[in-house]
N, C-alpha and C positions, 0 to 999 in steps of 0.2 A: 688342279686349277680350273678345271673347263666344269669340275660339280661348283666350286666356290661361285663361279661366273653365274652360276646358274641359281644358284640360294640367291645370290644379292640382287640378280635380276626379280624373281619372286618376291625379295622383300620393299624391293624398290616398287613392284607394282600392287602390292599389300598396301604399304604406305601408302601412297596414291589414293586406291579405294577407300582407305582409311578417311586420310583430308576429305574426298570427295564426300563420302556421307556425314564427316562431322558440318561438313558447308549445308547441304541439303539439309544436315538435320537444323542448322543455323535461319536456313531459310523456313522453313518450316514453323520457326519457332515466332521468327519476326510477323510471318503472312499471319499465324494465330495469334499474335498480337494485334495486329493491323483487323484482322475479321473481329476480334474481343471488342478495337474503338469502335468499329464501325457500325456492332450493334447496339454498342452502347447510346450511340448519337443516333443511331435508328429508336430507339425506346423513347430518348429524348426527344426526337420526334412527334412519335407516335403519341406521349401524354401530350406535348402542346398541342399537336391538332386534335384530340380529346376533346381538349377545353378550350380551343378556340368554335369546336363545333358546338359543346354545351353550350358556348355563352353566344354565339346565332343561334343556337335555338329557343336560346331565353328569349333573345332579341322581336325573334320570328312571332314566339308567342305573345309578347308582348304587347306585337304591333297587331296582330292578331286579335286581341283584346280590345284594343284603342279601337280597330275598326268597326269590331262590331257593336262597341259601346254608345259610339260615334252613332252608328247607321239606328240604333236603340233612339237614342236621342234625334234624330232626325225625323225618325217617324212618330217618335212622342208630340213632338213641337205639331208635325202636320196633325195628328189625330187631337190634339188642345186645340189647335186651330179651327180645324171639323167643327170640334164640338162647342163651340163659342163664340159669339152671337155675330158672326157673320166679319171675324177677322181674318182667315183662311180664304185667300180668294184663288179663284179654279185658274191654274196657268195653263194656259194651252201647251199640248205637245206638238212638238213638229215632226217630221219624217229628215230621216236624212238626205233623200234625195230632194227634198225643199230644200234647207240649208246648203246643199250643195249647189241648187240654182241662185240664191241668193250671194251665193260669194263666189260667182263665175267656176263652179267646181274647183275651190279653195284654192285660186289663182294664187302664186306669189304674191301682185300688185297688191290685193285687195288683206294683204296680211297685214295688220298695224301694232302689234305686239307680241312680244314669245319668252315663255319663262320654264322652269323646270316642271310647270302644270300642265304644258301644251301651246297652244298659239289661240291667236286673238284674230279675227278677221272682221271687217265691215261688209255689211253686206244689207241688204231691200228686202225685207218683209214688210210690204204696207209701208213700212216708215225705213229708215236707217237705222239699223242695229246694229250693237256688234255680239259677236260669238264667240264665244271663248270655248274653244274644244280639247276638254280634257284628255291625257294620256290613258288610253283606252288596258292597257297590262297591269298585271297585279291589281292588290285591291285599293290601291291609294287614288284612282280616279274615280272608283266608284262611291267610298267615303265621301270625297271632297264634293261630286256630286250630289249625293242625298243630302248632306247639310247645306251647301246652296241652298237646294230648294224646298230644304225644311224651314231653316232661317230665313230666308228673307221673301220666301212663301207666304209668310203669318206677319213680317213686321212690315210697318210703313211711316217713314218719317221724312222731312224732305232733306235730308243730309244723308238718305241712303241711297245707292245706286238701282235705280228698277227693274227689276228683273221680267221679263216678260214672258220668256216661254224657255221649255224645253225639249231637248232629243235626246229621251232615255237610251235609246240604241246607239248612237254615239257619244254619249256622256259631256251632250253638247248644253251649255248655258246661253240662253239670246238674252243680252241687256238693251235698255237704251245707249243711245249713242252718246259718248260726252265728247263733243268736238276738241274740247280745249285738254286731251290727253289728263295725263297726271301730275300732280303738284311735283312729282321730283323733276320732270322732263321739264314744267316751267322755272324750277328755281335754278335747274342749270341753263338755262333760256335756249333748249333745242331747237333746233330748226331755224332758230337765229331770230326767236318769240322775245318781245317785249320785257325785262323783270317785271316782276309783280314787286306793286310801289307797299308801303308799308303799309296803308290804308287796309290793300286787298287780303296781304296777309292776317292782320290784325281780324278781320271779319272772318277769315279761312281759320282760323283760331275757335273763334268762338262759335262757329256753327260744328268743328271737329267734337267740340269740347259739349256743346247740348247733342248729338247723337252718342256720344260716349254716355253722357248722363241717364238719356233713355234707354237704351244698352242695358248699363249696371242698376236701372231702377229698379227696386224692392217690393214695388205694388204691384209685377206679374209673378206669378209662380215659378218660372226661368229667368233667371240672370243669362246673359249673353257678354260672355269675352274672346273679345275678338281675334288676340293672340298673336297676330302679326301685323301689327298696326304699324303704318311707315309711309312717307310720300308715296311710293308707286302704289301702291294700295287706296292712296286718297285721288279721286279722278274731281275733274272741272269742267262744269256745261257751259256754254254759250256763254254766259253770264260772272264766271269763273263763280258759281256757288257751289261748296263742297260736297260732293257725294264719294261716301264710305263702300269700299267695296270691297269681294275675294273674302269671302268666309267660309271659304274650304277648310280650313283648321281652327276655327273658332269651339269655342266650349261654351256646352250648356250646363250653369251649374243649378242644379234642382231645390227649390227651398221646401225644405218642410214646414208642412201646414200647423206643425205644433209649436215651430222653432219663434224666437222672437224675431226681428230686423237687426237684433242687433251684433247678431252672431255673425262673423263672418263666411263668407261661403266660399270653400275651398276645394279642389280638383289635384287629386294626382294622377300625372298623366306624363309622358316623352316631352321633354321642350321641344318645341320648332320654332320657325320664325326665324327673322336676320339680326344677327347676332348684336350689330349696335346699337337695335333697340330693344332687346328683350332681356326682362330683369331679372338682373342677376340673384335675388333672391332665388327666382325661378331656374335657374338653370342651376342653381346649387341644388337644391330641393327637391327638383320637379314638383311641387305645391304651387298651381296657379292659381288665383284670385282676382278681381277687378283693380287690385291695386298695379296688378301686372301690365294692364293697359294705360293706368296714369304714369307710370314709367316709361313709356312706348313714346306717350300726350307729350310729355315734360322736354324728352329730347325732341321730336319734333319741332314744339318752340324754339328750344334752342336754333335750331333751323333755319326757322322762321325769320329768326335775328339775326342771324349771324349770316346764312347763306352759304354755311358747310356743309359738302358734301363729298364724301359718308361722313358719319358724325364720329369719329373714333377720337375717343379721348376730349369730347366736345364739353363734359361737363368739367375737366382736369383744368382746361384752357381757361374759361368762363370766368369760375372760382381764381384763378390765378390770378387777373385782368382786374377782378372784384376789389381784388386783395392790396395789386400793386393802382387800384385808382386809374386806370387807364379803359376801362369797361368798353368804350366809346369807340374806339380804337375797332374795337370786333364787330360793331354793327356793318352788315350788308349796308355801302354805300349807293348800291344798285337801286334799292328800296326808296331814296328820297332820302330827307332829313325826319327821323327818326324824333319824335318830341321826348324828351326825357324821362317824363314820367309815367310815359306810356310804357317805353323802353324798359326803364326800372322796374315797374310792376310785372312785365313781363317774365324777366330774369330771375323777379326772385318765388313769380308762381314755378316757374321751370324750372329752377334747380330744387325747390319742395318738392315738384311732382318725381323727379329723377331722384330723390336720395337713394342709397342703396338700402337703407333700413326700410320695408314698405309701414311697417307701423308708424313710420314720419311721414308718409305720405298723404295727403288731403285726399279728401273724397268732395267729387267733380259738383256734386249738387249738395255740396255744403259751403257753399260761399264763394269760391271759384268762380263757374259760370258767371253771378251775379259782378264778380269783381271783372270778371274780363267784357263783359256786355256794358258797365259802368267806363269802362277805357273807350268804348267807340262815340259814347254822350259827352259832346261837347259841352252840356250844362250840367254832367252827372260829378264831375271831380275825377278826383281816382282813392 
């Protein structure tokens, strides 16, 4: 009995160790399963950020390219400028510890604008200016700098903003001052400003519409588009007469000397700009053209008339209104009494220049201009 007692105890703790290692080996089996997902989803890992690293570095290089393509053409513009009969005029540079004394060492107070380029300050050199001090990191301040003042270095017309000097060390632009802010701040009537009557708009029209045209004219060797054409970007002097401003991302597109005029000239490049007014051609494509700007032109109008802002789905609405006879209905009330046929000519340049096809698009100095300058002639018709 006492050998029996003694087997069954040994078998009983046989069994035991038995379970115990089939368990362990159970565990064993599961944790090697669990380590098999876990590097599974580690690989899966490891190719997505692969390719999300490949595709920033496409990005990188991409932008990389734009910059210096950009800075290529900025100093092309200056050196044509240079070299041609006295259209290049010498801006002065300033130091930055001038600009600093000119804007109380960039007091808050004296800040009157701020966007994802940097801040805007007024400030006394000689006259009141304002300063727009680009973000001095990476290369997109220094881009947007040298086209500044390659652009608007060489051009002059009285529908642009004047550039006056700069601070290469601070990536500082000094414009004149336009007291009457920007066309977007007046047509939401900030600061509790007067609307602009339809009169004003109507001539805000047609001055946007002749710097556009000398812009995309064909009789310099550079086309200039503007690319982020939009109320905050259109500024207003004293007098509310329109000056075109912010051609940090604007493009130069190059004509060659053998080509005719009648070819079109095209840029592939990154879209930017604010999305309501940048054509959708272009952000399908990345192919910008000057027709890209009469798209920007077109909904602006709408604008103009309507007094929507942001313009999202502005040409959806319009076209609707058109359709159901009630057009009337959409005009900015703010503006005064709208003459009808001012109105109508208005809406239906602006939904030409907005269509989504640009091949339907008019071009600004083929009868346009001439039609919208014929709207402010009281003896011209329409």
């Amino acid at each position: 009995m006492a050998t029996l007692k003694k087997e069954a105890l040994v078998r009983q703790r046989a069994e035991g160790y038995m379970i115990d290692a089939i368990q362990r080996a159970q565990d064993a089996e599961n944790q090697r399963d669990i380590c098999i997902e876990e590097l599974r989803i580690f690989k899966e890992q490891e190719t997505s950020l692969k390719r999300q690293i490949a595709e920033l570095q496409r990005e990188r290089d991409e932008l990389q390219m734009e910059r210096d393509h950009a800075q290529k053409e900025a100093e092309g513009l200056k050196k044509k400028g240079e070299g041609s009969s006295g259209h290049m005029l010498e801006l002065p540079e300033f130091s930055l510890s001038k600009i600093a004394e000119a804007t109380q060492d960039f007091n808050e107070s004296q800040k009157i604008g701020q966007g994802g380029y940097g801040n805007i300050y007024i400030g006394r050199i000689q006259t009141e200016v304002a300063i727009k001090m680009l973000h001095s990191q990476g290369s997109q301040g220094s881009q947007e700098f040298q086209m500044e003042v390659g652009v608007l270095g060489q051009l002059r017309h009285p529908n642009l903003v004047k550039l006056i000097g700069s601070c290469p060390e601070a990536f500082a632009l000094i414009y004149e001052y336009l007291p009457n802010g920007s066309l977007e701040d007046r047509l939401k009537c900030k600061d509790n400003s007067p609307p602009l009557s339809w009169q004003t708009r109507l001539r805000i029209a047609i001055e946007l519409c002749s710097v556009l045209v000398y812009l995309h004219s064909s009789t310099r060797p550079h086309t200039i588009v503007h690319g982020d054409l939009k109320p905050a970007n259109i500024l207003l002097d004293s007098n509310f007469v329109c000056k075109l401003s912010d051609f940090g991302i604007c493009r130069v597109l190059s004509r060659d000397q053998t080509s005719s005029d009648s070819i079109t000239l095209s840029r592939n490049t990154v879209p930017k700009g604010t999305l309501p007014y940048l054509d959708p051609e272009f952000l399908q494509s990345g192919i910008l053209t000057v027709k890209s700007d009469v798209y920007s032109f077109g909904i602006i109008l709408l604008q103009l008339l309507t007094g929507k802002s942001p313009p999202y789905f502005i040409v959806d609405e319009v076209n609707s209104s058109l359709l159901a006879g009630n057009f009337e209905s959409l005009l900015d009330p703010s503006a005064g009494h709208w003459p009808f046929e001012v109105a109508q000519s208005l809406v239906e340049i602006a939904l030409m220049c907005s269509d989504n096809n640009r091949k339907r698009r008019p071009d600004l100095g083929s009868g346009v201009l001439e039609l919208l300058e014929s709207l402010r002639d009281p003896t011209g018709g329409t």
